[in-house]
C-alpha positions in Angstrom: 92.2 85.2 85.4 94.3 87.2 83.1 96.2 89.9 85.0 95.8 93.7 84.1 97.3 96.7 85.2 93.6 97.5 85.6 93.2 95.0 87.8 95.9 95.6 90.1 95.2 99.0 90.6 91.8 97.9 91.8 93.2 95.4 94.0 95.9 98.1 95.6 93.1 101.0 95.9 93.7 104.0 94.3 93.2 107.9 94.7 91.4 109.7 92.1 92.7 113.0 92.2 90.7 114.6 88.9 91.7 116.5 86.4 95.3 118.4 86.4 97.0 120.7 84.1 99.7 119.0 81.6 102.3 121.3 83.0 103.8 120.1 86.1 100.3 119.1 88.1 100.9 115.5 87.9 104.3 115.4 88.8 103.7 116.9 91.7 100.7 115.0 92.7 103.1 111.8 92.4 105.9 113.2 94.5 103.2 113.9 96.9 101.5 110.5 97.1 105.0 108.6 96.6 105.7 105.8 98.7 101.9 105.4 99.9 99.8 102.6 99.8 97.5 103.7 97.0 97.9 104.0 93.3 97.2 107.5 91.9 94.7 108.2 89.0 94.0 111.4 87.2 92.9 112.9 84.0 95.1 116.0 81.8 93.5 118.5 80.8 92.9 118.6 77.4 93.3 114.4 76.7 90.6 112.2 77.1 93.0 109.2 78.9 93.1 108.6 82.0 97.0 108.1 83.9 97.5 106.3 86.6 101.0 106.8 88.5 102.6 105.0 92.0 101.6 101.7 90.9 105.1 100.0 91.9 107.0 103.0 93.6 107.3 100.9 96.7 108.2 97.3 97.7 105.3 96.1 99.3 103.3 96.9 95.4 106.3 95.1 93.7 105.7 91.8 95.6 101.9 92.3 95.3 102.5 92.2 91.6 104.8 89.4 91.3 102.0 87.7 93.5 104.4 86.7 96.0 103.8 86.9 99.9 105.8 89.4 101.7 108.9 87.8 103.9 109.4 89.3 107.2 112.8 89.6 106.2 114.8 88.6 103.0 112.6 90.9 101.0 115.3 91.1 98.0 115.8 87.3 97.8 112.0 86.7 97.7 112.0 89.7 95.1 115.2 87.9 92.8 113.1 84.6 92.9 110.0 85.6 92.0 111.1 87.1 89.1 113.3 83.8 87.9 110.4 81.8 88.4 108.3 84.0 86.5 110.6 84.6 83.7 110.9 80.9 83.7 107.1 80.5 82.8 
C-alpha cells in the first residue's frame, strides 16, 4: 500500500474542529491541541480545502510515520536509523 498523508491521519485519529476564520482561528486551535495524540482538521472560511495541522508535532507521530516501533528508550537513535534506512531505499 502506497502511503498518504491521508492515510496516516486516519490511522493517528483526528479532530475535526469545522470551520475557522483565516485570521488567527487556526493557529490557535493548533497551539491548543499541540502535543496531543490526534491530528487536527478544519476548513477556512472562505476556501474550499480542507487543512489538517499536528500531524508530526510530537515523537510518538514521527516514529509512527517512519513506521518504526517505539523503543522504550533510545528514542533518537531509533529516529536517526530509521531515516538512513529510508533514505537508503
Amino acid at each position: 500500500m502506497k502511503a498518504s498523508l491521508a492515510s496516516f491521519v486516519e490511522r493517528i485519529g483526528y479532530e475535526d474542529v469545522g470551520l475557522l476564520s483565516r485570521d488567527f482561528e487556526p493557529a490557535a486551535a493548533l497551539k491548543r491541541s499541540q502535543g496531543g495524540p490526534r491530528a487536527l482538521r478544519f476548513s477556512v472560511r472562505d476556501s474550499e480545502l480542507q487543512a489538517v495541522g499536528n500531524v508530526v508535532d510530537t515523537r510518538s507521530k514521527v516514529m509512527t510515520a517512519l513506521g518504526v516501533e517505539q523503543p522504550e528508550g533510545r528514542l533518537q537513535e531509533a529516529a536517526v536509523s530509521a531515516l538512513i534506512a529510508s533514505a537508503a531505499r
